[in-house]
C-alpha positions in Angstrom: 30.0 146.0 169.7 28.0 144.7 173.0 24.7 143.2 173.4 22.6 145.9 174.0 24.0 147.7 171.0 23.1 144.6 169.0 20.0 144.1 170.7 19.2 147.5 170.2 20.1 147.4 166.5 18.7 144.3 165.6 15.2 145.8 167.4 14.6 148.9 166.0 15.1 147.8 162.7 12.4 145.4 163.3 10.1 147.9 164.6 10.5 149.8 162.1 10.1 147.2 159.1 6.8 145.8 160.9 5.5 149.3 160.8 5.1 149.5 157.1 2.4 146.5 156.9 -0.4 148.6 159.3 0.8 152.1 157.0 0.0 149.8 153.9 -3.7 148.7 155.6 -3.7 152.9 156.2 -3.4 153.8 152.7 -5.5 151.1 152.1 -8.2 152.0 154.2 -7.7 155.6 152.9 -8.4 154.9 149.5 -11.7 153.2 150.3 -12.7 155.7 152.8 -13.1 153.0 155.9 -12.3 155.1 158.7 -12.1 152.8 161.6 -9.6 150.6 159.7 -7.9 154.0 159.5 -7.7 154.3 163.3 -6.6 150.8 164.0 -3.9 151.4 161.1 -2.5 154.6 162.6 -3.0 152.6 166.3 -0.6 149.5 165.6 1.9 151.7 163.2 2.1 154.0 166.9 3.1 150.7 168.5 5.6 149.8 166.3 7.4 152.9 166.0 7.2 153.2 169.7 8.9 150.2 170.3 11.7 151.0 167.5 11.8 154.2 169.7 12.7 152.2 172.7 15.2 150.2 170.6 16.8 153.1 169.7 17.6 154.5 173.3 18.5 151.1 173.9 21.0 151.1 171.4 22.2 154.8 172.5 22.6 153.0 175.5 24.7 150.8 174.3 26.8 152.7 171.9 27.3 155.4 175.6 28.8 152.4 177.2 30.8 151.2 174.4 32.5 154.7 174.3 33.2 154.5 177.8 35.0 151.3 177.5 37.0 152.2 174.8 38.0 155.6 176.7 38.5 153.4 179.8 41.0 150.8 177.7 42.8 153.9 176.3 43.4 155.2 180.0 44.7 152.0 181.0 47.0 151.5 177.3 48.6 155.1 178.1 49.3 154.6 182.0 51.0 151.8 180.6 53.3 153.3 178.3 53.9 155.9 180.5 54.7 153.6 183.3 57.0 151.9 180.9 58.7 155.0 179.8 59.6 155.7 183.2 61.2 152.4 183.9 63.2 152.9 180.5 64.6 156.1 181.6 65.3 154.4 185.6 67.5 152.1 183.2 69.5 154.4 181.2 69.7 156.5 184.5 71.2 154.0 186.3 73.2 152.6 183.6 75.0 156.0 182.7 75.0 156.5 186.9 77.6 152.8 186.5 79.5 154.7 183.6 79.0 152.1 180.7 76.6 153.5 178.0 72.9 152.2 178.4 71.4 149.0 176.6 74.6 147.4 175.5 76.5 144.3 175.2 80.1 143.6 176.3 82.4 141.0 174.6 85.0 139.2 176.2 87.9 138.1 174.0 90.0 134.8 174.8 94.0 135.2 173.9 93.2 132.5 171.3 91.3 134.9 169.5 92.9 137.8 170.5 96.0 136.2 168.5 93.8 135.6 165.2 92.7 138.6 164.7 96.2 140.4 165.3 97.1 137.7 162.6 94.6 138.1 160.2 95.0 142.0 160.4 99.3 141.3 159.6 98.2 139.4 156.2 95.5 142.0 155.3 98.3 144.7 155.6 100.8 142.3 153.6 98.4 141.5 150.6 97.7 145.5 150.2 101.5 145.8 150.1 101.9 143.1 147.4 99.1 144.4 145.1 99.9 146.6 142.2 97.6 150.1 141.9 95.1 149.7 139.6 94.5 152.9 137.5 90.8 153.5 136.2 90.6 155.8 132.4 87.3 158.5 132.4 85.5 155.9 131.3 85.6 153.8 134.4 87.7 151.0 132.8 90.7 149.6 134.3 94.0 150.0 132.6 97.7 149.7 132.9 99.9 151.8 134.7 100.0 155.6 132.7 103.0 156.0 130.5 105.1 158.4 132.5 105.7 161.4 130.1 109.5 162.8 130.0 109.6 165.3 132.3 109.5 168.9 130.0 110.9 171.7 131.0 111.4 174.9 129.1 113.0 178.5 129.8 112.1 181.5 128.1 114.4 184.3 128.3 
């Protein structure tokens, strides 16, 4: 919100509350049947009103300016993302141009570590070769190995 929209707020408000004392002297003057007090009533109720008038183009004013700013800043905010897209895309351009895959990091192993992790992966494989299976029943439980059955076998002739 900017000054003149404030200003212009703030004003015809004013005006427009100041305006109801002369239209009370009005019906006052109405009721008693004072005419000139009638015409002075109307006169400063004009006044007020006009100047709430005034306030109110000032305000429009305002509120026209206030539009254009924001229309202004959202120029600016989109030239900026486009702008930034562009550079994005220069990136990955020239990154996939180099032949390594955009936006990424590379690791460098030492022979140390190398060596660990060749290690580590030879007693992974060796405790999955000492473990016995583990069998579940329907009901999710674990259980012993399964009684093998006898093998059957029958011939009909």
């Amino acid at each position: 919100m900017n000054v003149q929209m404030m200003e212009g707020l703030v004003g015809a408000s004013a005006g427009m509350k100041l305006s109801g004392t002369p239209m009370s002297v009005y019906r006052q003057a109405s009721a008693e049947g004072d005419e000139e007090k009638m015409k002075r009533a109307l006169g400063y109720t004009g006044e007020c009103t006009e100047k709430a008038s005034k306030y109110q183009e000032k305000l429009d004013k305002g509120m026209k300016a206030e539009a254009e700013a924001e229309r202004e800043k959202a120029k600016l905010e989109q030239e900026a993302a486009i702008e930034k897209r562009r550079e994005e895309r220069k990136r990955a351009e020239e990154a996939a141009a180099s032949g390594r895959p955009p936006e990424t990091d590379t690791v460098q192993l030492s022979e140390a570590a190398k060596a660990a992790v060749e290690a580590r992966a030879a007693e992974a494989v060796e405790a999955e070769a000492d473990q016995e299976p583990v069998f579940y029943t329907n009901t999710g439980e674990t259980s012993a190995a399964p009684a093998e059955a006898p093998p059957a076998f029958s011939c009909l002739a």
